[in-house]
C-alpha positions in Angstrom: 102.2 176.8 90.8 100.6 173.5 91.5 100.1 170.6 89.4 97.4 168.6 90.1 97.2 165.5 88.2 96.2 164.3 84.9 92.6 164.5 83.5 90.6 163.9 80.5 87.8 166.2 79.8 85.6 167.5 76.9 85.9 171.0 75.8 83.1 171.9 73.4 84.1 174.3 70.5 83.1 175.4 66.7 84.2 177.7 61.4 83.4 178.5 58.3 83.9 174.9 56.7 82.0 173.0 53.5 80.2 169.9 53.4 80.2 167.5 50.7 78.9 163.6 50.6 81.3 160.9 49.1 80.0 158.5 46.7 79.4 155.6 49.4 77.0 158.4 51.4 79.8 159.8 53.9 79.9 163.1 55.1 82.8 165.4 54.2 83.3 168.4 56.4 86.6 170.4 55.4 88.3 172.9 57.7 86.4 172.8 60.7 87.3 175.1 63.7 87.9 172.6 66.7 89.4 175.0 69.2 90.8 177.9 69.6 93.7 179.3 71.6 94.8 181.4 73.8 91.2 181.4 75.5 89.4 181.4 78.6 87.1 179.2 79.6 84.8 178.3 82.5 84.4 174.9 84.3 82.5 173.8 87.4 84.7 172.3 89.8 82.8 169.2 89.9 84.1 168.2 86.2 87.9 167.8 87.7 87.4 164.7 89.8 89.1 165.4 93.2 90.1 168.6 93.2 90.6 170.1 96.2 90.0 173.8 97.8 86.6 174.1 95.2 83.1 173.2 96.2 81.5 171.0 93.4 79.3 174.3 92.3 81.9 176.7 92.0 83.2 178.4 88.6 86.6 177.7 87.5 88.2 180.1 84.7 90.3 177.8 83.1 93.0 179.2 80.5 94.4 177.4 77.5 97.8 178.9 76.4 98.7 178.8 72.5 101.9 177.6 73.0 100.3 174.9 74.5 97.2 173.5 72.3 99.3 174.6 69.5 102.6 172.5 70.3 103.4 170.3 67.3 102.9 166.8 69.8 99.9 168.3 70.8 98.3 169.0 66.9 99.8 165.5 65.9 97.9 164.0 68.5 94.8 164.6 67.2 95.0 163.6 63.9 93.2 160.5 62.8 91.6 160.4 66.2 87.7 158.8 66.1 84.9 161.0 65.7 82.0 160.8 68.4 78.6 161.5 68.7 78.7 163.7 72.4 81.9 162.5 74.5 81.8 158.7 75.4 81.6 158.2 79.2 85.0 159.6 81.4 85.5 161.5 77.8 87.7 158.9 76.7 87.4 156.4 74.1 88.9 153.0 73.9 88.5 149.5 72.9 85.3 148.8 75.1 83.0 151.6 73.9 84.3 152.4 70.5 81.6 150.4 68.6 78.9 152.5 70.8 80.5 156.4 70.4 82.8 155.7 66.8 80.3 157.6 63.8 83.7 158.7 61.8 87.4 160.2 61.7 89.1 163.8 62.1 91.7 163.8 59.5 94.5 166.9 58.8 94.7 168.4 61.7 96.8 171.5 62.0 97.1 175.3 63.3 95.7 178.1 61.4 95.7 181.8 62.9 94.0 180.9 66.2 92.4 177.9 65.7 92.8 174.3 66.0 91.6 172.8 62.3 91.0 169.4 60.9 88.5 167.7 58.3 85.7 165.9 59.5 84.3 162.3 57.7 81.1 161.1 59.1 80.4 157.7 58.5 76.9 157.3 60.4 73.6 158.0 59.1 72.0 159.5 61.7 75.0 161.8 63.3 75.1 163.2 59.3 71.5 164.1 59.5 72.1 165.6 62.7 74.4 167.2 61.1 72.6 168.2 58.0 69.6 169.7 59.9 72.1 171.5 61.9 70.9 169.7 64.8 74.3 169.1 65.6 77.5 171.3 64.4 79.5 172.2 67.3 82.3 170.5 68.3 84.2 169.3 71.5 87.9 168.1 71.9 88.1 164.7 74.6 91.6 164.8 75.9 94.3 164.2 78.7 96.2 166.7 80.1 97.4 168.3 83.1 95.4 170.7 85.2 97.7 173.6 87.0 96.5 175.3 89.4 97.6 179.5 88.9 96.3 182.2 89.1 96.6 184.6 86.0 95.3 187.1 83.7 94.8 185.9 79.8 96.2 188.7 77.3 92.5 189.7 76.8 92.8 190.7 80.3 89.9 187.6 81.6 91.8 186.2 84.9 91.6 182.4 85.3 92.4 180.5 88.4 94.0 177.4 86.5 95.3 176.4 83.1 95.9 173.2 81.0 99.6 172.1 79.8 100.2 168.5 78.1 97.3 167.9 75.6 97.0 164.5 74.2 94.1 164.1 71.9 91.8 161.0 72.8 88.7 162.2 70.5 86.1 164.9 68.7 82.4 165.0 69.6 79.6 166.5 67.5 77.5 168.5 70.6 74.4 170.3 70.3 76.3 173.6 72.5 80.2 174.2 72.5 82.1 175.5 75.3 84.6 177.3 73.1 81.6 179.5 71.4 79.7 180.2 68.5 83.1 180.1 66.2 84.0 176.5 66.4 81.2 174.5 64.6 81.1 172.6 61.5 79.1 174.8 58.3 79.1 178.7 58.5 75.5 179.4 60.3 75.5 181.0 63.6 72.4 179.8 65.9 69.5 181.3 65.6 68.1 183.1 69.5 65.6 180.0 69.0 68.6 177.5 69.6 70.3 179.8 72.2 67.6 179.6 74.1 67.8 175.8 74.8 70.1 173.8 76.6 70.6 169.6 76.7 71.9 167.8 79.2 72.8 164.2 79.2 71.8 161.9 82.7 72.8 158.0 82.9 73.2 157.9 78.9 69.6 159.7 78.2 69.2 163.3 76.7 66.9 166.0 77.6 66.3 169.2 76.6 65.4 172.0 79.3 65.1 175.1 77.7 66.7 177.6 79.2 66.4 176.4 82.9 70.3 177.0 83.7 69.7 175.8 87.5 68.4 172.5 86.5 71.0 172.0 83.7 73.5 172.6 86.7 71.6 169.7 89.1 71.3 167.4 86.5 75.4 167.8 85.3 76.2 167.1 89.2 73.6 164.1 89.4 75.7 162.6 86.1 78.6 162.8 87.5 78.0 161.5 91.1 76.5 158.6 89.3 79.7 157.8 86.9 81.4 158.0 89.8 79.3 155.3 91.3 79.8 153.1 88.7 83.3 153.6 88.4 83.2 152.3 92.1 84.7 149.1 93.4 82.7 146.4 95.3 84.8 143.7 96.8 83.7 140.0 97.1 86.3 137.6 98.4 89.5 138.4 97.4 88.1 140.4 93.7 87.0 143.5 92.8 84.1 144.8 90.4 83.3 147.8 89.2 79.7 148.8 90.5 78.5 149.2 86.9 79.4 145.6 86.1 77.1 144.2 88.4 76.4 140.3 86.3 80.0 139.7 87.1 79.6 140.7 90.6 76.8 139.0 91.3 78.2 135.5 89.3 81.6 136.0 91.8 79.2 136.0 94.8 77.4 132.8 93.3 81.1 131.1 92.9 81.9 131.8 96.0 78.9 130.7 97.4 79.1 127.2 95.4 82.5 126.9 96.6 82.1 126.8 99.8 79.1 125.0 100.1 81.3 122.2 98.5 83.4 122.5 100.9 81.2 122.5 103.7 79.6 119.0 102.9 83.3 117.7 102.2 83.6 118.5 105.8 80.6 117.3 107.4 81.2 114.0 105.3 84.4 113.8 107.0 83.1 114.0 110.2 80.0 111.8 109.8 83.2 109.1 108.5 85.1 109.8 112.3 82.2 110.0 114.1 82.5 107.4 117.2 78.8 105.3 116.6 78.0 103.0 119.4 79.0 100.0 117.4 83.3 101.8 116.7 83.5 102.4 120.3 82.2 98.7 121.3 84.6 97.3 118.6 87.3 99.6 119.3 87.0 98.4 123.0 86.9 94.9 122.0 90.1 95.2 120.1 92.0 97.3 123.0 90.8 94.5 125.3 92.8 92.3 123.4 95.6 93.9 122.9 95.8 94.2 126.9 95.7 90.5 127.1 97.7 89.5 124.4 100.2 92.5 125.8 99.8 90.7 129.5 100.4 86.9 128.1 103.7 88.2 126.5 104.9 90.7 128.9 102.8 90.5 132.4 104.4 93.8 134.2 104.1 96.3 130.5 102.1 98.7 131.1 98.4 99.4 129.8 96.4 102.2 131.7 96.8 105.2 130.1 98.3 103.8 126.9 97.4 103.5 123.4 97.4 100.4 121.5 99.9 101.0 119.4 102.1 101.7 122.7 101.4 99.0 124.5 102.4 96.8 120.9 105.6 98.5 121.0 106.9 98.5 124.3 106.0 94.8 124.5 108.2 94.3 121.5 111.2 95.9 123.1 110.3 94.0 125.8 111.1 90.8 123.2 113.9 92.8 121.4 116.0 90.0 121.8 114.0 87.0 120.2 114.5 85.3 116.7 111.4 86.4 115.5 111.2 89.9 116.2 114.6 90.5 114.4 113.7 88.3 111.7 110.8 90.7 111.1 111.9 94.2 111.3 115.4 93.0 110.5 117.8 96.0 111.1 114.8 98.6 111.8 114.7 99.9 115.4 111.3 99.8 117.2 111.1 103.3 117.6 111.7 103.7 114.1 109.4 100.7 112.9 106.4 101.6 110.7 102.5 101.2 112.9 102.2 98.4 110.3 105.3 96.6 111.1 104.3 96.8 114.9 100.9 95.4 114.5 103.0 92.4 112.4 105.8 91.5 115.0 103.0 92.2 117.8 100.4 89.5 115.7 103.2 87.1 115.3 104.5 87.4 119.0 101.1 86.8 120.4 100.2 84.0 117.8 103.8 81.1 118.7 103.6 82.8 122.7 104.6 80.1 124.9 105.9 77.5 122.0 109.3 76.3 123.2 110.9 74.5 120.5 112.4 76.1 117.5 110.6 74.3 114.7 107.4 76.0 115.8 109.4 79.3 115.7 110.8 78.9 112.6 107.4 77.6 110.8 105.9 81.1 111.6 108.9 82.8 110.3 108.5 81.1 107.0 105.1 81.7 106.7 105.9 85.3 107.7 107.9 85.5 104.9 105.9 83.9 102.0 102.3 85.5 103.4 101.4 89.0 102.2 101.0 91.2 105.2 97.5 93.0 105.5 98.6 96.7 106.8 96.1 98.5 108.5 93.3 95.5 109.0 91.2 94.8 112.4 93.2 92.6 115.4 92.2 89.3 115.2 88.3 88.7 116.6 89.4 87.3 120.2 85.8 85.4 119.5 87.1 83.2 116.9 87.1 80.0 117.5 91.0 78.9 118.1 92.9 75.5 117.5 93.4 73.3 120.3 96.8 73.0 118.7 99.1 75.5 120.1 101.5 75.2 117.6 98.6 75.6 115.1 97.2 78.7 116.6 99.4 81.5 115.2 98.3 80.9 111.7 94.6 81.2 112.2 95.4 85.0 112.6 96.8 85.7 109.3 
């Protein structure tokens, strides 16, 4: 014995029941055969998605035990379970398509002889004229439950290949033709060899009737299912997934995604239209190095420049001036290997501006206006164009 896996499926049945109409205009329909156990009954292989060891044409002799349909968890969970008008897609109803199947209830469920019974009230207009014109009296349990696959013989000797175990009831459909036979259908007429003689099929939601062309009822069933099957497909876009069915929230994720990184593409290309070297950086940016060298060379003649940044040269002049007043005075107890860019570019400015002032009061004037004059981090070197004091002493401040 085998178990396969769980399943929900829609077994169409049948009774001698009455009908009577409440005073709102509801259909009443009291003890109506919905199954009927133990029983035999035939599936193609194709309505048991992913079976294996069947092609999706071949006959399936399914047996339903008593002692299973008729289990007391499995009669209680059918009661107050929604009526539906045919099963609703993957024969389960739920919270998303229970507006578009729900027409009514199945009420007092419970075992008598060998049948599955319940009352039937029919809220919607057009399934009780269905009903009434007997258009539509045969009935179909939707449920879950476990397919084994064993071989067997039923005790009126039909062998079946598999059986079902585990019934949980999900719904009951009005259908046009029951699997379970002629004995499970709401009223007490039998069909006339007129209705036996034709045969509906449902494909992508629409309903036709083809007579007795058994073939073509059997295409069409395999066509239905390959396309739920489609639709119950996942398409991937980015790092989400959509059903195949759903395809506006598909195609709006592919938009998004689109937008997204558009937006992110001209964020880039802004940034590198912002660091792109135009002809008039790289002639300032030279004119500013060229500078530095010779503000570097007039502090420090032997530091070295090929090969070096700016910001290198800056420093290694400092430590090269470690020592004097105004170097500690501005990075105080700060290391020049741990000083700040903007602290370099500082001590380096105020070096370069009081070079070659020997007395003190010069030296300390720049300190005090070091410390009482905001410092501009991150501005251009001084434009070695501008026109300069002929006062030494005056000199460093035209830089700040």
């Amino acid at each position: 014995m085998k178990t396969l896996y769980q399943l929900k499926i829609g077994d169409f049945a049948p009774s001698e029941s009455s009908r009577s109409f409440t005073k709102e205009g509801y259909l009443k329909c009291v003890n109506v055969r919905l199954a009927k156990a133990p029983q035999v009954r035939q599936y193609y292989a194709y309505e048991f998605p992913s079976l294996e060891g069947f092609t999706a044409d071949q006959i399936i002799n399914v047996y339903t035990p008593a002692d299973e349909l008729f289990k007391p968890e499995s009669v209680a969970s059918f009661s107050n379970v929604d009526a539906t008008d045919y099963h609703p897609p993957k024969n389960e109803i739920n919270a998303s398509n229970w507006k578009d199947y729900h027409i009514g209830y199945c009420e007092n469920v419970r075992q008598e002889g060998d049948y599955l019974v319940g009352d039937l009230l029919i809220k919607d207009k057009i399934s009780i004229d269905l009903i009434q014109s007997n258009e539509r009296i045969e009935m179909s349990l939707g449920y879950a439950a476990l397919l084994v696959l064993e071989n067997g013989t039923a005790p009126d000797g039909t062998p079946y290949q598999a059986k079902f175990i585990n019934f949980i009831g999900n719904h009951v459909a009005l259908v046009k033709y029951g699997r379970c036979g002629g004995d499970c259908r709401i009223g007490d007429q039998n069909p006339t060899p007129q209705e036996e003689n034709f045969m509906e099929v449902i494909v992508n939601g629409m309903r036709f009737d083809i007579g007795d062309n058994k073939p073509l009822a059997d295409a069409l069933k395999i066509q239905q299912t390959q396309i739920e099957n489609l639709k119950a497909a996942k398409l991937k876009v980015g790092d989400k997934q959509f059903s195949i069915g759903d395809e506006m929230a598909a195609v709006q994720a592919v938009v998004d995604t689109l937008q997204t990184e558009n937006t992110q593409l001209k964020q880039q290309v802004g940034d590198l239209e912002k660091n792109q070297m135009t002809p008039e950086k790289l002639e300032h940016a030279a004119a500013e190095r060229a500078t530095v060298i010779a503000d570097a060379k007039a502090l420090v003649p032997n530091v070295k420049t090929e090969g070096c940044t700016c910001e290198q040269i800056k420093r290694d002049v400092i430590s090269a001036k470690a020592g004097d007043t105004l170097v500690t005075a501005v990075l105080g107890g700060v290391s020049v290997g741990d000083a700040k860019p903007d602290q370099i570019d500082t001590v380096f400015r105020a070096l370069s501006a009081v070079k070659g002032v020997a007395h003190t009061n010069s030296v300390n004037t720049a300190l005090n206006q070091f410390q009482h004059q905001p410092t501009n981090v991150g501005d251009q070197n001084p434009d070695t164009n501008q026109q300069k004091s002929s006062s030494k002493q005056d000199a460093w401040k035209q830089s700040f």
